[in-house]
N, C-alpha and C positions, 0 to 999 in steps of 0.2 A: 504494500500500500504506500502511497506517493508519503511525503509529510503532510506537503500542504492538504491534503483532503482528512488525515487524520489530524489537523489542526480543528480544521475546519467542524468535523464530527463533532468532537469531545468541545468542542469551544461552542458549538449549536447547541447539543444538549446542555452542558453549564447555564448555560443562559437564560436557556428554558425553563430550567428547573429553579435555578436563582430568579427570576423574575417572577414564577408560580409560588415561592415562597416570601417576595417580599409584598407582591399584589395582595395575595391572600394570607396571610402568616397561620390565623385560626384555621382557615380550612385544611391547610394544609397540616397542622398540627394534628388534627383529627383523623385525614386519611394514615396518618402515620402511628396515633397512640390509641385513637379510637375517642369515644365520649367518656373522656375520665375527669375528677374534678382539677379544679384548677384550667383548664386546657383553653378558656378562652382568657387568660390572663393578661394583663401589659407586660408583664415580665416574659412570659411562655413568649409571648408572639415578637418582643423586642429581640431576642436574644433567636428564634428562628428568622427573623429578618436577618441579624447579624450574618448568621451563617449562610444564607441567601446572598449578601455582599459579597464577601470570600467566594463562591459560586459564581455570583458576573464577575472578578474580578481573577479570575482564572479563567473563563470565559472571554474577556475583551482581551486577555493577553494572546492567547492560543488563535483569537480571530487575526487581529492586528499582525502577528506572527504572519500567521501563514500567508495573508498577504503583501508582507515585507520581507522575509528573510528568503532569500535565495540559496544559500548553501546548506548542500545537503546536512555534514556536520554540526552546521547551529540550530537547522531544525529539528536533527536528531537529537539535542542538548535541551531544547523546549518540549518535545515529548519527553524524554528520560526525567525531565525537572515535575513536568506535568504528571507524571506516571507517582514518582515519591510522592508527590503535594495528594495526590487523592488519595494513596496511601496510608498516609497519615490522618488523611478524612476520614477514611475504611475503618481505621482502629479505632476513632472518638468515637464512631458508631455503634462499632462491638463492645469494647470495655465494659461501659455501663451495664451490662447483663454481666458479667460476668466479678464487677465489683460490687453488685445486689441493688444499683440505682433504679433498673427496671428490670418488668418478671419474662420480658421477652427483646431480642433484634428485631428492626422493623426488616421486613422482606425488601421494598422494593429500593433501598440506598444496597441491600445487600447482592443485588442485581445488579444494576446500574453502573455500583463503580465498579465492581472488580470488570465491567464490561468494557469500558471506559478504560481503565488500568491497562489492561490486554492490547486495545487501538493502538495504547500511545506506543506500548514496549515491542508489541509487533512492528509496530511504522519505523521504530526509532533502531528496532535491530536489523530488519530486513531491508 
């Protein structure tokens, strides 16, 4: 796979999903923990915006990228960087179950990135 097209991917989804979470923060909280209390909170919903920021903002990097960098190597260096940085999203996801904060992983972040993850290290190794 080209970089720029796996730029392009993973920075389209980011964005998506970051703008689905700062549009909607509550709803989006919901599709993910369900109707639990607290969940239409200022704080629940400030704090999923936040993370929705972080999301456009790997997002607008990986767009702007892919339509700016021309070598293969820096591209591969913006996927390789982009591949850790969701990784590190992956774990903030999972932890929480397993340090007793929540009684389950939400499914579809457990999707999404390692799918994501895979674009980038694929594009960035081949």
């Amino acid at each position: 796979m080209e970089h720029t097209l796996a730029m392009q991917i993973v920075g389209g989804v980011a964005l998506f999903i970051g703008l689905r979470m700062n549009i909607d923060p509550v709803g989006f909280n919901k599709t993910i923990f369900g109707d639990i209390e607290a969940i239409e909170s200022g704080e629940s919903s400030a704090m999923r915006m936040a993370i929705g920021g972080g999301l456009l903002a790997l997002a607008i990097i990986n767009i702007y990228c892919s339509f700016n960098i021309e070598d293969s190597s820096a591209g591969g260096a913006v996927l390789t960087g982009t591949a850790l940085g969701l990784t590190a999203l992956l774990a903030t996801v999972a932890i929480p179950k397993f340090r007793g904060y929540t009684d389950s992983i939400p499914t579809l972040p457990m999707v999404v990135l390692p799918t994501m993850i895979a674009i980038c290290l694929y594009s960035a190794i081949v």
